[in-house]
KEROKOL-860321 format. One line per field, with one value per residue (C-alpha): x, y, z; residue number from 0. Coordinates in steps of 0.5 Angstrom, whole numbers. Each point is the difference from the previous one (the first is absolute). Example, Ala and Ser with C-alpha at 12.3 -4.5 7.8 and 13.67 -1.06 7.14 Angstrom:
# residues 2
px <- (25 2)
py <- (-9 7)
pz <- (16 -2)
nr <- (0 1)
//
This chain:
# residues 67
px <- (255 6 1 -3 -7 -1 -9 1 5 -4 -6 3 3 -6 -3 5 2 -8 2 6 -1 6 3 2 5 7 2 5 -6 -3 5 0 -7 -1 6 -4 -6 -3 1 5 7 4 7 0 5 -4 -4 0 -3 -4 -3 -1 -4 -5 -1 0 -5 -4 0 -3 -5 -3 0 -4 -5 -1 -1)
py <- (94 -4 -3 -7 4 -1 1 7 2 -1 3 7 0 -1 6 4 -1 -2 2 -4 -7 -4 -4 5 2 -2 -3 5 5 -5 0 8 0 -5 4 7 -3 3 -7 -4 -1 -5 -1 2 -4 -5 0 -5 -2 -6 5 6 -5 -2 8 1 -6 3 6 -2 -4 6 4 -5 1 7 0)
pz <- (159 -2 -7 2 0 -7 1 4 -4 -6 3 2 -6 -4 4 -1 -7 -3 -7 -2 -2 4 -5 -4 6 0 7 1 0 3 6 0 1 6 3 0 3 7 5 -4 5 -3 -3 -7 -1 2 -6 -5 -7 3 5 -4 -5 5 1 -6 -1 5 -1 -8 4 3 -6 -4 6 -1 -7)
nr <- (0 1 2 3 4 5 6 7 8 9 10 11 12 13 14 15 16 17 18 19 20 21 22 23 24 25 26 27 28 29 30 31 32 33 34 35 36 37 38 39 40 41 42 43 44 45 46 47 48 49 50 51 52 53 54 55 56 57 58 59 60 61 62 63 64 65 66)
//
């Protein structure tokens, strides 16, 4: 996964962290996360806050799914 693979990020974190509401995560946290996943290999100074938006947006449309 690379940082412009907003809807798998989101996916695999939402299956990782099922229990935490995305929108109370700060980007920097955010960005440690998507850094730790298993199958993330991009640059991690290639994130930005447009890019860590569109996760976290995902990342929150999933969690609103399985609530």
């Amino acid at each position: 996964m690379k940082w412009i693979d907003a809807e798998d990020i989101g996916i695999a974190l939402a299956e990782k962290f099922p229990n935490v509401d995305p929108l109370t995560i700060r980007f920097t946290d955010l960005r440690e996360r998507v850094l730790a996943l298993d199958g993330f290999d991009d640059d991690p100074k290639a994130s930005n806050e447009p890019k860590l938006e569109a996760i976290q947006m995902a990342w929150h449309e999933e969690w609103e799914d399985a609530q």
